[in-house]
N, C-alpha and C positions, 0 to 999 in steps of 0.2 A: 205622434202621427203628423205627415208631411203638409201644411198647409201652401208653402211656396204654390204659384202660379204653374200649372203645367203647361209645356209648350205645344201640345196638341192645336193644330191648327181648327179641327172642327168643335174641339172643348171652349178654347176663347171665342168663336165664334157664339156659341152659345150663353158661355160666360159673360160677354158683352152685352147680349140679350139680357139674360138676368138684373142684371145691373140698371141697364134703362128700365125695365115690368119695377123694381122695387124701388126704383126715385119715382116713379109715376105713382105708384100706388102708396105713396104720401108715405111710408114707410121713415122712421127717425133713423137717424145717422148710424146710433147706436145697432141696429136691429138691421139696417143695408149693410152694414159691417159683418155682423154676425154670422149673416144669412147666407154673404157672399163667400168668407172664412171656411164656414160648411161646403158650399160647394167645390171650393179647391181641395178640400180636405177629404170628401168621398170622391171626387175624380183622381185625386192618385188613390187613394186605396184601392181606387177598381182601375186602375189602366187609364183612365179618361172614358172609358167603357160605360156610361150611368145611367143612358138613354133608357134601359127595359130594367133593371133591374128585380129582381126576385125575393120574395118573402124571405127565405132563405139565407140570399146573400147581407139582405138588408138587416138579417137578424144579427149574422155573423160581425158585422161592421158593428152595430150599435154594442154587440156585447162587449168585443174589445176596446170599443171605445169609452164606457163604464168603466173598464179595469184600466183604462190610462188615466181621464179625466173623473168627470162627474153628471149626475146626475143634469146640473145644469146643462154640463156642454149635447149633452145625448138632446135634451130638449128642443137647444137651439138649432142642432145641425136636424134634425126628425121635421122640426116645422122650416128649416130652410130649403131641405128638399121636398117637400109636399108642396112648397109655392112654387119650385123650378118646374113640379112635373104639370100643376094646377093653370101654373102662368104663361111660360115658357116651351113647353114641350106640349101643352094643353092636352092635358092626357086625365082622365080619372086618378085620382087617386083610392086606394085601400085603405084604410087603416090597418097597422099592424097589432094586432091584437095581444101582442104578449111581451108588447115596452109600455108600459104603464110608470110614471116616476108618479113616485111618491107624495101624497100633499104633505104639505109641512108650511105650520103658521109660526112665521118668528116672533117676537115680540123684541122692539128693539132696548139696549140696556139705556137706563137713564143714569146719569149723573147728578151729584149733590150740589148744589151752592157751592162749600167747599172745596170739593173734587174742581171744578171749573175755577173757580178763585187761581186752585193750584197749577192748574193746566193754561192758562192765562199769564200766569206771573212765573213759568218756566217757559214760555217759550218767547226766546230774545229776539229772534227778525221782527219786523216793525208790522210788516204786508200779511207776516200769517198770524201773528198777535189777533190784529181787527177782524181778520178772516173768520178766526177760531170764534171772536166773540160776537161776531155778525149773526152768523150762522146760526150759534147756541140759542142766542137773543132772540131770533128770530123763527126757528125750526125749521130752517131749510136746507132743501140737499144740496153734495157738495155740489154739482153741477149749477143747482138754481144760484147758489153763491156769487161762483166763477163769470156766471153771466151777465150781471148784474151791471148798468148800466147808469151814468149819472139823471140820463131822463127817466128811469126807472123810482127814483127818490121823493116820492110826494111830500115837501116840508110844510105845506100848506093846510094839506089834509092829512099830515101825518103817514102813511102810509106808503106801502112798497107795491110794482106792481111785477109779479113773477113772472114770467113770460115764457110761450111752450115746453110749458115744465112738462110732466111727466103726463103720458096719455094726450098728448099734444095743447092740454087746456093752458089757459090763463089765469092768474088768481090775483088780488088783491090783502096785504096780508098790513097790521096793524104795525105802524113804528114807535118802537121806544123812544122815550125824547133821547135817553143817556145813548141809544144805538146811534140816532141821529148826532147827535153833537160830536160823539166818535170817528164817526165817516166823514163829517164835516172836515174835522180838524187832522184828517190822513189825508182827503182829498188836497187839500191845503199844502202839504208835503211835497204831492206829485204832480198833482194838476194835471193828470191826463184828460184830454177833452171828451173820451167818452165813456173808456172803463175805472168802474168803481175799484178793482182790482187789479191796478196795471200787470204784466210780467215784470220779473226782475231782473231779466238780461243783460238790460241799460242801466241796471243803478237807478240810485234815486236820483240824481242830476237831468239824466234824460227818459227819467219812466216816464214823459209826458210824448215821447216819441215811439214809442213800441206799438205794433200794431197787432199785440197777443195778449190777451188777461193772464193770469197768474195760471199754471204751471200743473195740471190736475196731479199728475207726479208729484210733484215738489210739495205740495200742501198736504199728500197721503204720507210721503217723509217724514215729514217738521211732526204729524201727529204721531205716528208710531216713536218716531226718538224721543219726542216730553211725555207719553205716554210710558214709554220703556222708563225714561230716567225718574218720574216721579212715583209711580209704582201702581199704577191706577191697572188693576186687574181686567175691566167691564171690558169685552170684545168688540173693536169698530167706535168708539167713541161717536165720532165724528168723518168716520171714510165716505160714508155713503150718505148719510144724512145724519141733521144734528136734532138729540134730543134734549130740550132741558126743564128741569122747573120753572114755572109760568112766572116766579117774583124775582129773575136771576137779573134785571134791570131794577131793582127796585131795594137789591140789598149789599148797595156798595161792590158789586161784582167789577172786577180791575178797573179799582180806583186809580192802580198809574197811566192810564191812557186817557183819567179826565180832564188834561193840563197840555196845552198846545208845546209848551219849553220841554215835555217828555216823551210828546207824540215826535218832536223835531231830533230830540237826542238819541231815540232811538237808531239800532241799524234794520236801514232796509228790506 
């Protein structure tokens, strides 16, 4: 189903509206994204036509769109147009009474000591090495990672401080000494002035000039290909967040990134 931008002049009109209602209404990136993606996506399936819409047509849309995507996408674009009609068009909304998705509680898979040992010690880039063990160490998602900032680092008090993570909060989360010493001696590397995870675009010569963190793409790569080549079956390791056993700092977990001459020799 067609997302591209249609050229209707009274659609972008609208369109544009939307866009300002869901930066105002504190709405995260991820979710103005979303919501806007919907909305180009039911304006061509209906002509740019979306203004009245009917149970009817709205059911037809949603069923096909089930047999394209997923339950997720039906959710996102269901709640992106209820805030167009709510926010923008200020119109009552209905509920449709006969799109119900399913609940569904996951439970995420965890990893062994070993499993990570191995997931660790197969993957050769230097940047998603630390990444991978940052993360694990610490049980954070890949986002909270990625964000991750050298003022972020409490060495004092130990401790890391998460910042609009998920549901817009803040957290403070407990630091490994061996997490700490790790990021010490990579910071050391690159010496970017503010991300803990430079990008790699520059190389390690000028990762201290790039003005992008590491790469959400590139670090969902690097896990699925040491994922694939070591044989770890568990789905999502580490895509969306990391989970691990609470003594994975505490039982010699890659021990080759405890020595600055290994952290240096690395590639990038």
């Amino acid at each position: 189903m067609n997302i591209n931008m249609p050229t209707d002049p009274k659609f972008n009109k609208y369109y544009q509206k939307h866009l300002k209602c869901l930066k105002l209404n504190g709405l995260r990136p991820k979710t103005i994204e979303a919501y806007s993606r919907a909305i180009r996506r039911i304006g061509n399936y209906f002509d740019c036509r979306i203004y009245d819409l009917s149970s009817d047509q709205l059911l037809d849309y949603f069923n096909e769109l089930l047999d394209a995507r997923s339950w997720s996408a039906v959710k996102l674009d269901l709640y992106g147009l209820k805030f167009f009609y709510t926010k923008v068009l200020n119109k009552t909304w209905d509920n449709i009474p006969l799109i119900k998705p399913p609940k569904a509680v996951r439970i995420p898979d965890i990893l062994t000591i070993e499993q990570l040992n191995q997931l660790f010690a197969a993957t050769r880039i230097l940047s998603y090495k630390v990444f991978f063990f940052t993360i694990y160490s610490m049980g954070l998602r890949l986002g909270e990672g990625i964000k991750l900032t050298v003022g972020d680092i409490d060495s004092k008090n130990m401790r890391v401080h998460i910042r609009n993570a998920k549901g817009n909060k803040d957290r403070l989360l407990p630091l490994p000494e061996k997490t700490l010493y790790i990021l010490k001696n990579f910071w050391e590397v690159h010496r970017h002035p503010l991300f803990i995870f430079p990008s790699r675009k520059r190389g390690m010569k000028n990762a201290r000039l790039t003005e992008r963190p590491l790469d959400r793409g590139g670090i969902q790569g690097a896990m699925k290909t040491v994922v694939k080549q070591i044989g770890i079956k568990k789905k999502s390791p580490a895509i969306r967040y990391a989970t691990a056993l609470p003594p994975i700092c505490s039982k010699g977990a890659l021990i080759s990134l405890s020595s600055k001459k290994s952290l240096a020799m690395s590639a990038y």
